[in-house]
C-alpha positions in Angstrom: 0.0 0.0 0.0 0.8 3.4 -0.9 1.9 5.7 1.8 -0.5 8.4 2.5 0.5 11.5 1.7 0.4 14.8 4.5 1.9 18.2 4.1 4.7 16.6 6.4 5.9 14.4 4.1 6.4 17.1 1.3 8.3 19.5 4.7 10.1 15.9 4.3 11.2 15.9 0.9 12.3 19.3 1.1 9.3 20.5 -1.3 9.0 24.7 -1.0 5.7 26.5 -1.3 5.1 28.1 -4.6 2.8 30.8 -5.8 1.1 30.3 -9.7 3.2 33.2 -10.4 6.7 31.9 -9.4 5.4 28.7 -10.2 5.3 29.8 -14.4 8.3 32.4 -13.8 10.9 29.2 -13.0 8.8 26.9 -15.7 9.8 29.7 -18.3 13.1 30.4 -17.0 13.9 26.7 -17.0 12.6 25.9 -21.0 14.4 29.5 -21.8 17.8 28.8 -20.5 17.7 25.1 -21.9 17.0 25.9 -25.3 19.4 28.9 -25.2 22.1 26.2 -24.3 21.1 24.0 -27.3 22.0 27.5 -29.3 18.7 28.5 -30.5 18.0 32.0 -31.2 15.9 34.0 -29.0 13.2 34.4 -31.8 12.7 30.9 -32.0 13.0 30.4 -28.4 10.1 33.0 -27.5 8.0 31.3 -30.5 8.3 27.8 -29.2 6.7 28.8 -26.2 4.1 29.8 -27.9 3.6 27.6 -30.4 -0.4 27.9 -31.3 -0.2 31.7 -32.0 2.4 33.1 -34.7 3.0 36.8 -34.2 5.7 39.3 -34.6 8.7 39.0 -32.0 7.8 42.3 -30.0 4.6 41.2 -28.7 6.1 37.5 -27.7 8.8 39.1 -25.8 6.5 41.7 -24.5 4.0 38.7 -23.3 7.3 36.5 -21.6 8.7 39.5 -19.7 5.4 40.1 -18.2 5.1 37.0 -17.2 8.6 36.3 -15.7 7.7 39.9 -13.8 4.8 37.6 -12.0 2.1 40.4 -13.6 -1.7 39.8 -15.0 -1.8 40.1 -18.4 -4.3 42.7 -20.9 -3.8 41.4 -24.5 -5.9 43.6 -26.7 -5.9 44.4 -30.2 -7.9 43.7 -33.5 -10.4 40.6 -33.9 -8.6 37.6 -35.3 -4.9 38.6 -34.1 -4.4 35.8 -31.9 -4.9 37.1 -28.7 -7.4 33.9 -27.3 -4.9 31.3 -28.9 -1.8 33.0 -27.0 -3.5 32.9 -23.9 -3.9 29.1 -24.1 -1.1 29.0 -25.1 0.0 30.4 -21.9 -2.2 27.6 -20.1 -0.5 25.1 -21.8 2.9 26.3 -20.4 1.5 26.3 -16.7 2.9 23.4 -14.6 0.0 21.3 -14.1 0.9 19.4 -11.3 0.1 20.3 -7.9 0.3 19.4 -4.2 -3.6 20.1 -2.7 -5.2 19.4 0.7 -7.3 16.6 0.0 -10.7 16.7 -0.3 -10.7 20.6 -0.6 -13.0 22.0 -2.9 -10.8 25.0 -4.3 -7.7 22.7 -4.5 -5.9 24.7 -1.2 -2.2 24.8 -1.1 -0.9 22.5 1.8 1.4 25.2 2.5 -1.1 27.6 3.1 -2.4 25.9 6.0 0.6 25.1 7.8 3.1 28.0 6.9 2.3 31.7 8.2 4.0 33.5 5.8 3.0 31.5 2.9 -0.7 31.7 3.8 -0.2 35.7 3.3 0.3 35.2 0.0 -1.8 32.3 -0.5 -4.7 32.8 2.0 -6.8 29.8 3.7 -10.0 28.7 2.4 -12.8 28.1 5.2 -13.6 24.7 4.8 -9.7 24.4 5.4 -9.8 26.4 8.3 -12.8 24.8 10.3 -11.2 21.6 9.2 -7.8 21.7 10.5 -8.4 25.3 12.8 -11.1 23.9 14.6 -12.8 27.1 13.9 -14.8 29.0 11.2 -13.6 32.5 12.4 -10.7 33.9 10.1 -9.4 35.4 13.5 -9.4 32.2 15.2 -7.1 30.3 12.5 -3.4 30.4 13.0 -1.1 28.2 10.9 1.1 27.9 13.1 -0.9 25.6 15.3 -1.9 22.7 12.6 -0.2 19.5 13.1 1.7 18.8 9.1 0.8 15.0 9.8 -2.5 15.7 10.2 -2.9 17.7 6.7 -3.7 15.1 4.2 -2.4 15.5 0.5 -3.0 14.2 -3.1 -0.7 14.9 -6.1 -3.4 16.5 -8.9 -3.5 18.0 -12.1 -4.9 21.2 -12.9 -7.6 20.9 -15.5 -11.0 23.0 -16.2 -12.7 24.2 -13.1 -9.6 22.4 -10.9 -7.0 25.4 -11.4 -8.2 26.5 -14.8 -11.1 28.6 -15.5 -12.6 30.8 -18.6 -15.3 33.3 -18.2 -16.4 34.8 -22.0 -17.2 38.2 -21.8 -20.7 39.5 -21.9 -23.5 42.1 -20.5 -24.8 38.6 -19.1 -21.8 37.4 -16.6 -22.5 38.4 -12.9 -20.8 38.7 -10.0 -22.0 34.9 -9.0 -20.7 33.5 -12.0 -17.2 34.4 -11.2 -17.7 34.3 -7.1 -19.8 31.3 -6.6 -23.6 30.5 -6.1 -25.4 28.1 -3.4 -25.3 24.3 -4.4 -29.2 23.3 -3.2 -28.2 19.8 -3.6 -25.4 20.1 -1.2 -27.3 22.8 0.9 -29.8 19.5 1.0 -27.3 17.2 2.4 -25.1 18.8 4.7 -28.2 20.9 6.0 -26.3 24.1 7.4 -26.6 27.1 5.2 -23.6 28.8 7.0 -21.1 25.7 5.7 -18.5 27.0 2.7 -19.2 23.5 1.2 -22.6 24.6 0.3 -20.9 26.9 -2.0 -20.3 26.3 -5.6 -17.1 27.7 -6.9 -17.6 29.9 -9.2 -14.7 30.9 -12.2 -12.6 32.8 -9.7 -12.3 30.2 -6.9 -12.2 27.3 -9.9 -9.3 28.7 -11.0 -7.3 29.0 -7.6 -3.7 27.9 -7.6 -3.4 28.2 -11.9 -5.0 30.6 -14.6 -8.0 32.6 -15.4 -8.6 33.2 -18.5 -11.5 36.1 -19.2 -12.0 37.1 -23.2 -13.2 40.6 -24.1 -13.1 41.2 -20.3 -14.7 45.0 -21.1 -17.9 43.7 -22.1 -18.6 42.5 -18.2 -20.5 44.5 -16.7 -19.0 46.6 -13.6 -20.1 44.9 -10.6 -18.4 41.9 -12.6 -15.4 43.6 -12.9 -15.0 44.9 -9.7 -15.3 41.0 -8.5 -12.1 40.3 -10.8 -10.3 43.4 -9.1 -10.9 42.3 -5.6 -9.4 39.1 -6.4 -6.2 40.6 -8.4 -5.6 43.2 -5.5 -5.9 40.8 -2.6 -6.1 37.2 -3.8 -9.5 36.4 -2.2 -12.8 36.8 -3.1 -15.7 37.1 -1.3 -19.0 35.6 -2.6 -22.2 37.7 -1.7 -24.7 34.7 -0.9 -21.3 33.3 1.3 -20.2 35.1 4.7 -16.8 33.6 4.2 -13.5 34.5 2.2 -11.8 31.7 0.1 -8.9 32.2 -1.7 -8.4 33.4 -5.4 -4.6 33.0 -6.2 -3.9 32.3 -9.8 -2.6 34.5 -13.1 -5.0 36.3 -14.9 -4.7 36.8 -19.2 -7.5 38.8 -20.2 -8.3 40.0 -23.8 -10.1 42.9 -25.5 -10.7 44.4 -29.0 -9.7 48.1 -29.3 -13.3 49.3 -29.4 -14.3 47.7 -26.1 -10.7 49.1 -24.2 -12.4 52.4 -22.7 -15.1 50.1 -21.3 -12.7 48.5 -19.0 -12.5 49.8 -15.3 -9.3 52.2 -14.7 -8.3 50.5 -11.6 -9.0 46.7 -13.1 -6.3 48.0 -16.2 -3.9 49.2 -13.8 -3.4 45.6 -12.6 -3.0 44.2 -15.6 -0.1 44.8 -18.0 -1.4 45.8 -21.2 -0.1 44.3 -24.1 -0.8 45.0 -27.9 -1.2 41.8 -29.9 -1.6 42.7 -33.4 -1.3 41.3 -37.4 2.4 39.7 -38.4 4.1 41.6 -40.3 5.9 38.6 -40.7 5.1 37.5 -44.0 6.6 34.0 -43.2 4.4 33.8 -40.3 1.3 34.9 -42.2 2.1 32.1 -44.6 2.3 29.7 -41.9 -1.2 30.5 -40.4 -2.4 29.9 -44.1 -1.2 26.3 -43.6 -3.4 26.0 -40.3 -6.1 25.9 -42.4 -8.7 23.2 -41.9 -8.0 22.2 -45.5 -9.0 18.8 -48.0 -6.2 16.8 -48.3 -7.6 15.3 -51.8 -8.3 18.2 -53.3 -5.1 20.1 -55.2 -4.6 23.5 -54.2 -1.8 25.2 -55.8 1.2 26.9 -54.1 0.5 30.4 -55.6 -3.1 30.7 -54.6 -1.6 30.3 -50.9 1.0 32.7 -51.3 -1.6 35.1 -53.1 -4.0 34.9 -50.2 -1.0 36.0 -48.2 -0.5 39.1 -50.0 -4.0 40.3 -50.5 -4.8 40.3 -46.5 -1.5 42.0 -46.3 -2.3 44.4 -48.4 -5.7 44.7 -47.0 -4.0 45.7 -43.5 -1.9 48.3 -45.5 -4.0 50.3 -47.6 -7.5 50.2 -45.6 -8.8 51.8 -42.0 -10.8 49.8 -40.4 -14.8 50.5 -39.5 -16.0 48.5 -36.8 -17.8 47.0 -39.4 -14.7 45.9 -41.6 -12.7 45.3 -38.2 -12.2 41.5 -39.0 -11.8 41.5 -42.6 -8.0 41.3 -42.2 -7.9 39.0 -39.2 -6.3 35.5 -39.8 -9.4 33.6 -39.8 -9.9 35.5 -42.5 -6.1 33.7 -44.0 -8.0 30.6 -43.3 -10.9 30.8 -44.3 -9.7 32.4 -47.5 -8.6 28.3 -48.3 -11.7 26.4 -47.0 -13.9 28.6 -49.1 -12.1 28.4 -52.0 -12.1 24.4 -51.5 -15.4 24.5 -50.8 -16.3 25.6 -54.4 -13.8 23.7 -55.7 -15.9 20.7 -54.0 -19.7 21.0 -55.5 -17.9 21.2 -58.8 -16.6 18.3 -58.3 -13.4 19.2 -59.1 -10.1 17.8 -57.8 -8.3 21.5 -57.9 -8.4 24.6 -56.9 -9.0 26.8 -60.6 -8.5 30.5 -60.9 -12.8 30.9 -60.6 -13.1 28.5 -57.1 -10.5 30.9 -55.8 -11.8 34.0 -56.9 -15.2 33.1 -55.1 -13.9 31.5 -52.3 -11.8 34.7 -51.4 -14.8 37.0 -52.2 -16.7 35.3 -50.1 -14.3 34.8 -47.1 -14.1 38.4 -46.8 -17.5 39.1 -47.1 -18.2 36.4 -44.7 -16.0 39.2 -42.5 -18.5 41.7 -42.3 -20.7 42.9 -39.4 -23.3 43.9 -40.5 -24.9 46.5 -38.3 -27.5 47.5 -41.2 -28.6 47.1 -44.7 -27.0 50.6 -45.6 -24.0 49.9 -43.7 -23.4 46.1 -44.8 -24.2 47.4 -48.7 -21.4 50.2 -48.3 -18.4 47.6 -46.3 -19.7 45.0 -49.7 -19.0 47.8 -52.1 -15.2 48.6 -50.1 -14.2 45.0 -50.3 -15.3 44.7 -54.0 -13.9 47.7 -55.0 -10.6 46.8 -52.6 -10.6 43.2 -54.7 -10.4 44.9 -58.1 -7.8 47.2 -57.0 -5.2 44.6 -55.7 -6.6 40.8 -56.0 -5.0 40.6 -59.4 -2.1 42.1 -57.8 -1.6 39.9 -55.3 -2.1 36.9 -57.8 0.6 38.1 -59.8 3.3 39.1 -57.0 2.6 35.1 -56.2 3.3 33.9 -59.5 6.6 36.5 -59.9 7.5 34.7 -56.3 6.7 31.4 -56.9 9.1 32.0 -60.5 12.0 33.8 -58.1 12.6 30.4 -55.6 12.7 28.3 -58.5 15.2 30.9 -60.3 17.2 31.3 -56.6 17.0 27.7 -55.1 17.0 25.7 -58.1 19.1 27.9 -60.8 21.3 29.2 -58.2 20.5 33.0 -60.0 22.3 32.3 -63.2 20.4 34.3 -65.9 21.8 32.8 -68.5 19.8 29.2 -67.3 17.3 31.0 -66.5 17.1 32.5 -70.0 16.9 29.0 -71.7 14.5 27.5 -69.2 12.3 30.6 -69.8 12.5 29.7 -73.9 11.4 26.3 -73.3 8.8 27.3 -70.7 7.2 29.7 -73.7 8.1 27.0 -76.5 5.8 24.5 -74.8 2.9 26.8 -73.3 2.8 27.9 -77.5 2.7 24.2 -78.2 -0.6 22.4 -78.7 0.3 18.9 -77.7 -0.3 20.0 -73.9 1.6 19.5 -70.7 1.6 15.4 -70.7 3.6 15.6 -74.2 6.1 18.1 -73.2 7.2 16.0 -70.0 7.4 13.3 -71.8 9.7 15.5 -74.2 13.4 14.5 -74.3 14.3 17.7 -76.1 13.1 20.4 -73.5 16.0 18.9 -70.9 15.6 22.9 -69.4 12.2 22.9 -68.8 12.0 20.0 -66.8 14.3 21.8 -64.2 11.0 23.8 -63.6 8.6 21.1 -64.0 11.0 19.2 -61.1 10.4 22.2 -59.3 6.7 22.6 -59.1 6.2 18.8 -58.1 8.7 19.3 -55.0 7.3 22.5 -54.2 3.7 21.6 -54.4 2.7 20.2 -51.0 -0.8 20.4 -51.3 -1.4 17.9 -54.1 -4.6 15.7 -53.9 -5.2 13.4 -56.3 -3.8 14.8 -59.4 -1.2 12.7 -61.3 2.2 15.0 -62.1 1.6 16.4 -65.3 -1.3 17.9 -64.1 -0.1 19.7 -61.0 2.0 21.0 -63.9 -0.6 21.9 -66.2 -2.2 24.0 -63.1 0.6 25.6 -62.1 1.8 27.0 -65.5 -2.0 27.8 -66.3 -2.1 30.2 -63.2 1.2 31.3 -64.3 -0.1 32.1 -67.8 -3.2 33.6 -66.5 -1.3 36.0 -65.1 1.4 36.5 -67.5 4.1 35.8 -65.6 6.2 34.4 -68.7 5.4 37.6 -71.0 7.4 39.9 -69.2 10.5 40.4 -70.5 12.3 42.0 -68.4 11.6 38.7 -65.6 15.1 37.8 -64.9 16.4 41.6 -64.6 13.6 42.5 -62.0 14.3 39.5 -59.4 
């Protein structure tokens, strides 16, 4: 048989109390200065700790410090940055094993009920306190006098509503939501009205000893707030329908949109760390959240359209101010969704690739799909900017793709000699002029250049489906011609 554990066997094994916030400092310390041995850069270092949520370096570092600091955490900035994903992200980092009095029902810290100094920072709750104090009065209870041996333990994990909690923000979130309410059932059985076990944790007392996580935390109402400052100020919380205080120790990562940020209490921002969390400009990122898309692995989806969906959102966040009502037109669901919607037409054709028209809809209607509509006026005049925004610059962005997908094929593969690139540029012209078609001219002996390309675009085509090699070809080259990529003269000079 197992021995039982008590908080005097971790005294024992020389195990040290811990706060949530020194408890992620040392985890991030610890992954930090072993991947900085192993000679990784400390871009790469801050992104592997974050590995969910691609964003510019800044805002990573920015995010790190603060938490090493031990501060709660504000991430605000445009719909569809990332913020939510960073913030599990952060969970996901947390240590999830802990040391808990057994059988408490807000997972108490055995150190908090034996150790003084520790309970300061990590106060008692008051099932703990009748239970090992021998009294309900907070006046009455003095660490100092419980017996370690008599403090049983159990090794746990933190999980949601056991050390993790998420509250999404709304008009509709009270103060009991995040305090607690009266469990009747309980009320029923233990039959005293007075007893903290009656209480039902609520999202601030779930998430004791590991992280709260509250989205758009300005669209809760005040009270609601005021609740979330009590706890960040003094690590308790005190549930109206309870007459008791329990304990409400854990890091806080809260989000916001910019237009809900003056909705936020003064005080309640001044203990969190504000943080802006905005677009890559990272074009390499961008392209990486492109490949998060939910996409079908059967259907063929050519390299170009990816990189072109990378440009147009890019240039989307360049060129256009943002109404609330176009706010999330440039988010990166918007990346995504960009590819499932162009797939999705692509599949009631019943059509194994991606064509010029299935991405042309499928982008149309991914930003459109972006709109809030507040109105009919208003959603007709955001329609209007985003059609008029994809005349301007979707043609654009198709052709910068092409032009880019030509320039890694002319830098990797050619090693950026002009004069190869000259005859492979012949060759590609010779046999988009000849009418045998694509099988034929792989099949061709004689055009020993071209196949340099035609190499190329099979290794650089990841997203393949079903399509046999000469047809990825065919695809590839016909977006190429569609735009005109080969017709420029001037190609090899302008690289």
């Amino acid at each position: 048989m197992a021995r039982k554990l008590t908080a005097q066997t971790l005294i024992d094994s020389g195990i040290k109390p811990i706060t949530p916030r020194d408890f992620v400092k040392d985890e991030l310390m610890k992954i930090i200065t072993s991947l900085t041995g192993k000679g990784m850069d400390r871009e790469d270092i801050l992104q592997s700790l974050y590995p969910n949520t691609l964003l510019d370096y800044e805002a990573l570092e920015a995010l790190t410090t603060a938490l090493i600091a031990g501060n709660n955490i504000l991430l605000f900035g445009p719909p569809g940055s990332g913020k939510t994903n960073l913030a599990k992200d952060v969970w996901r980092l947390f240590p999830k094993k802990v040391y808990a009095v057994e059988g408490c029902p807000v997972q108490d810290d055995p150190f908090s009920v034996i150790d003084p100094e520790f309970a300061q920072k990590a106060p008692v709750c008051p099932y703990c306190k009748a239970r090992f104090g021998g009294a309900k009065e907070e006046e009455n209870f003095d660490p100092s006098n419980v017996d370690p041996r008599q403090v049983p333990v159990v090794l746990m994990n933190l999980k949601e509503g056991y050390g993790f909690a998420r509250v999404q923000g709304s008009p509709e979130v009270f103060p009991d939501n995040l305090t607690g309410t009266i469990n009747i059932h309980k009320l029923e059985e233990i039959g005293d009205p007075t007893s903290p076990l009656v209480l039902e944790p609520g999202k601030l007392l779930q998430a004791n000893r590991g992280l709260l996580l509250v989205d758009e935390v300005g669209k809760l109402p005040k009270g609601t707030q005021n609740v979330l400052l009590q706890a960040l100020q003094e690590g308790i919380v005190t549930p109206a329908k309870s007459r008791e205080t329990f304990p409400a120790s854990f890091i806080a990562i809260t989000t916001s949109n910019m237009d809900d940020l003056d909705n936020i209490n003064e005080p309640l921002n001044d203990r969190l760390s504000n943080i802006y969390v905005g677009f890559n400009s990272s074009h390499v990122k961008n392209r990486m959240i492109v490949e998060r898309a939910d996409s079908d692995e059967s259907i063929f989806f050519p390299e170009i359209f990816l990189e072109a969906d990378v440009y147009l959102i890019e240039s989307w966040r360049k060129v256009h101010t943002h109404g609330h009502e176009l706010s999330e037109v440039g988010s990166n669901r918007t990346l995504m969704d960009i590819v499932t919607r162009a797939e999705a037409y692509t599949r009631v054709n019943f059509s194994p690739f991606v064509d010029m028209e299935s991405f042309r809809k499928g982008t149309l209607q991914a930003l459109f799909g972006r709109i809030r509509a507040r109105s009919g006026d208003s959603y007709m005049r955001s329609n209007m900017t985003i059609e008029d925004f994809l005349h301007r610059h979707l043609k654009e962005s198709l052709e910068k793709a092409a032009k880019a997908y030509w320039c890694r094929f002319f830098t990797k593969v050619l090693k950026n000699d002009k004069a190869e690139g000259k005859r492979v540029l012949a060759e590609l012209r010779q046999a988009l002029a000849d009418k045998g078609g694509i099988h034929d001219m792989m099949r061709s002996r004689e055009l020993k250049k071209l196949h340099r390309f035609t190499d190329y675009v099979l290794e650089a085509e990841k997203r393949r489906g079903e399509l046999k090699d000469p047809e990825i070809v065919e695809q590839v080259l016909g977006i190429m011609e569609d735009v005109r990529v080969f017709e420029e003269k001037d190609l090899l000079d302008r690289i």
